[in-house]
C-alpha positions in Angstrom: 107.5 107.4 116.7 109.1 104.2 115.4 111.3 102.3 117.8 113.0 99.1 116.3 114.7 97.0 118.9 117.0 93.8 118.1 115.0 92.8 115.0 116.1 89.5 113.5 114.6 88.2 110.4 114.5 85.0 108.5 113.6 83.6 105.3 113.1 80.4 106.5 116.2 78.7 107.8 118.5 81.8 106.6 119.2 84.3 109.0 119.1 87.5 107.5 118.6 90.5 110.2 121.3 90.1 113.4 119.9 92.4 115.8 118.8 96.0 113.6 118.7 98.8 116.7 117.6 102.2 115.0 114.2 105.2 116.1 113.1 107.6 113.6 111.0 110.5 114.5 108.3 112.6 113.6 109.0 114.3 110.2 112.3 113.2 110.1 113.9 111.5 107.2 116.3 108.6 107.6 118.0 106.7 104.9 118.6 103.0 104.9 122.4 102.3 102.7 124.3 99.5 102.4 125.2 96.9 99.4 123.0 94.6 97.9 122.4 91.7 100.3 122.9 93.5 103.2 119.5 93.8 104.8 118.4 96.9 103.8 114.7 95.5 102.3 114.6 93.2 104.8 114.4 95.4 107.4 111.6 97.4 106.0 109.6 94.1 105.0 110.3 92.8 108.5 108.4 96.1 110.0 105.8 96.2 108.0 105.1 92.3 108.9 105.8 90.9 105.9 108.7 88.7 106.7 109.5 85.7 110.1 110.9 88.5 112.4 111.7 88.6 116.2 112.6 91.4 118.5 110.7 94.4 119.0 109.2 97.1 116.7 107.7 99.8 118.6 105.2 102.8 116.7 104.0 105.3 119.3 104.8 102.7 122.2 102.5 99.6 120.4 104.3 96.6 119.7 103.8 95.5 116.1 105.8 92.2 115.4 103.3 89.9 115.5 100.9 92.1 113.2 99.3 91.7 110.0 100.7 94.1 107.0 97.2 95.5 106.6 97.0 96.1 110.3 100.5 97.8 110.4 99.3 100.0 107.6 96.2 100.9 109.2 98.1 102.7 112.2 99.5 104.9 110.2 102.9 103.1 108.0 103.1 103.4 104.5 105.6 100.8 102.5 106.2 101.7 98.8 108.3 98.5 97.4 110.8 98.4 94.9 109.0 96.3 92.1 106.2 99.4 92.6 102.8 96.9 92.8 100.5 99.2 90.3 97.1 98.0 88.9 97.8 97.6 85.7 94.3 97.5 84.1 93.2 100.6 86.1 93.4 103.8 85.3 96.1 106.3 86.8 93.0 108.0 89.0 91.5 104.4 89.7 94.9 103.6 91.2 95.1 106.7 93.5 91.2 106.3 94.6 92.6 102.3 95.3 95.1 104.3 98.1 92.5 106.6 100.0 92.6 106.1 103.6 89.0 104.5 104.7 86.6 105.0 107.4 87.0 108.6 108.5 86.3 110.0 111.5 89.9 111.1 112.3 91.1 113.5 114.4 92.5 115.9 111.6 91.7 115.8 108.1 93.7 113.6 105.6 96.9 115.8 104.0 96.9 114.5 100.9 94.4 114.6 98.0 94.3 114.1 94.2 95.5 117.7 94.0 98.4 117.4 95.9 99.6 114.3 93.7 98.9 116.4 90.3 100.6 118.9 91.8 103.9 117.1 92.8 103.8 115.1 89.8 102.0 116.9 86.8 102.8 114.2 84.5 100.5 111.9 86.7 97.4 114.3 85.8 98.2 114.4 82.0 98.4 110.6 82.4 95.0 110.5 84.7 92.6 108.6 82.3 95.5 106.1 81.3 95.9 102.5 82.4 98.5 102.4 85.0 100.2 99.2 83.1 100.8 101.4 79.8 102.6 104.0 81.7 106.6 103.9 81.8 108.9 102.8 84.5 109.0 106.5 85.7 105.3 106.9 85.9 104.5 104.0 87.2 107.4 104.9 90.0 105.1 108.4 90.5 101.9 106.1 90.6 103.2 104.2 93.4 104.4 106.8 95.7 101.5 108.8 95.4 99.1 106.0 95.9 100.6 105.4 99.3 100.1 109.2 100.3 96.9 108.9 99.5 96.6 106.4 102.6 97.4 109.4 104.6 101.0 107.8 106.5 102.7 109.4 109.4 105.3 107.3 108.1 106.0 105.8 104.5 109.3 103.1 104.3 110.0 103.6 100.3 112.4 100.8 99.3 114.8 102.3 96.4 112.2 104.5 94.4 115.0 106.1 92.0 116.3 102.4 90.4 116.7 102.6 87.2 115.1 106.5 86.6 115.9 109.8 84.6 117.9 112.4 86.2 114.9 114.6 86.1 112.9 111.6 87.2 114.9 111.4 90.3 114.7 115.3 91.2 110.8 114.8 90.6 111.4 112.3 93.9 113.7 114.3 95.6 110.9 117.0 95.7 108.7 114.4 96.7 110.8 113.3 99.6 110.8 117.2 100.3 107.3 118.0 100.4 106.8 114.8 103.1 108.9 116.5 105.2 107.1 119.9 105.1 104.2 118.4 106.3 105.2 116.1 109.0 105.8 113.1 107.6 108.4 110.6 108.7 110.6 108.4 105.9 113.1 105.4 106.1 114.5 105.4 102.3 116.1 102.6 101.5 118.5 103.4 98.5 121.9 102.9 97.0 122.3 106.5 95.1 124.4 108.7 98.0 123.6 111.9 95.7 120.1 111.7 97.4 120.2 110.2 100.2 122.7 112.6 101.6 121.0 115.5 100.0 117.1 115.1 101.8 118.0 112.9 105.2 118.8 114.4 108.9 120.3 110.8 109.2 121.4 107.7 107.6 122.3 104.3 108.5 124.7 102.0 106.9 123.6 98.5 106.8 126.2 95.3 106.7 126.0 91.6 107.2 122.6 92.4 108.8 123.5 95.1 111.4 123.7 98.5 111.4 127.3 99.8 111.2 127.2 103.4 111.1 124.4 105.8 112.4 125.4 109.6 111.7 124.6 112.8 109.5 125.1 113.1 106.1 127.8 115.7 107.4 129.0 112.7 109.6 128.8 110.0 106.6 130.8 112.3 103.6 134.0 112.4 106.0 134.1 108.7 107.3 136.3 107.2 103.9 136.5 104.2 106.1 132.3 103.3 106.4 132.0 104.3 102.8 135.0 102.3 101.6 134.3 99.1 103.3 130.1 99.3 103.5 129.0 101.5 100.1 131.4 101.4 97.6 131.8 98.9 94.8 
């Protein structure tokens, strides 16, 4: 699905990205790691066009460097960022209605509807009628993910959605990451707990310096002291 080819990025004269190589495929969940600084946002901002990026980012065989953000999205790529984006002065619903996929005329019918985000997050649906800016970090965390579903992705890039959350908070986004899966839908998660990461991806990749310096398993990740050592730990 999403072939990224010797991506380079910039922030004007800084060089952040030094040639990211990395595919994920269809329903498969891949986990960005790496310290602070590293490259990890970067990455996903530079594939979803919103940062100066060169190389090549391939979904389904279309080159998309070059691209608008809202033109990326269209085809089928959800971002969820890290400082979540909510309406603040609309309601909990108004902000999931904001998310719906436009247009029609697919060839399947969209997988996700209102019931589906009540349903992964009940707390959302008690909340419904609420403006979004009055709900707490955790909610609004919810809000966020869920609006993006609603855009119907093949696949969402969700930069660190557990910072700063509850324990229970986290499962609740765990579950999330789970029920993606079930139905098909691919996910680069960029994040900095292990606990997760390891426990929903097939694969992760370890980011350093601007490169990717490990690609394995979770299996492949927990016995390699050395990668976590020198690229994870504090």
């Amino acid at each position: 699905m999403l072939k990224v080819s010797g991506l380079h990025a910039f922030y004007g004269k800084s060089h952040v990205l030094h040639g990211v190589d990395f595919e994920i495929g269809r329903g498969e969940i891949v986990s960005l790691l790496g310290r602070n600084g590293s490259g990890r946002s970067t990455t996903v901002k530079a594939v979803m066009g919103l940062v100066e990026a060169t190389g090549s980012v391939r979904w389904h065989d279309e080159e998309l460097l070059g691209r608008k953000a809202f033109e990326i999205a269209h085809r089928g790529i959800g971002y969820v960022p890290e400082n979540r984006d909510i309406f603040p002065r609309l309601t909990v619903h108004q902000n999931l209605m904001l998310g719906q996929k436009r247009g029609g005329g697919g060839a399947r019918p969209p997988r996700w509807g209102f019931d589906d985000m009540y349903a992964l997050f009940p707390r959302l649906k008690e909340r419904q009628h609420t403006e979004a800016g009055v709900l707490s970090g955790g909610e609004q965390q919810m809000l966020t993910l869920c609006r993006t579903l609603m855009g119907d992705p093949d696949l969402i890039m969700i930069d660190e959605p557990t910072e700063g959350l509850a324990p229970k908070i986290v499962d609740q986004v765990a579950d999330y990451l789970r029920a993606l899966e079930r139905r098909g839908v691919s996910v680069l998660l960029v994040e900095q707990k292990l606990t997760i990461a390891l426990e929903v991806s097939q694969r992760c990749l370890v980011m350093g310096h601007g490169q990717v310096v490990f690609e394995g398993t979770p299996v492949a990740l927990r016995a390699d002291p050395y990668v976590r050592r020198e690229w994870l730990e504090v």
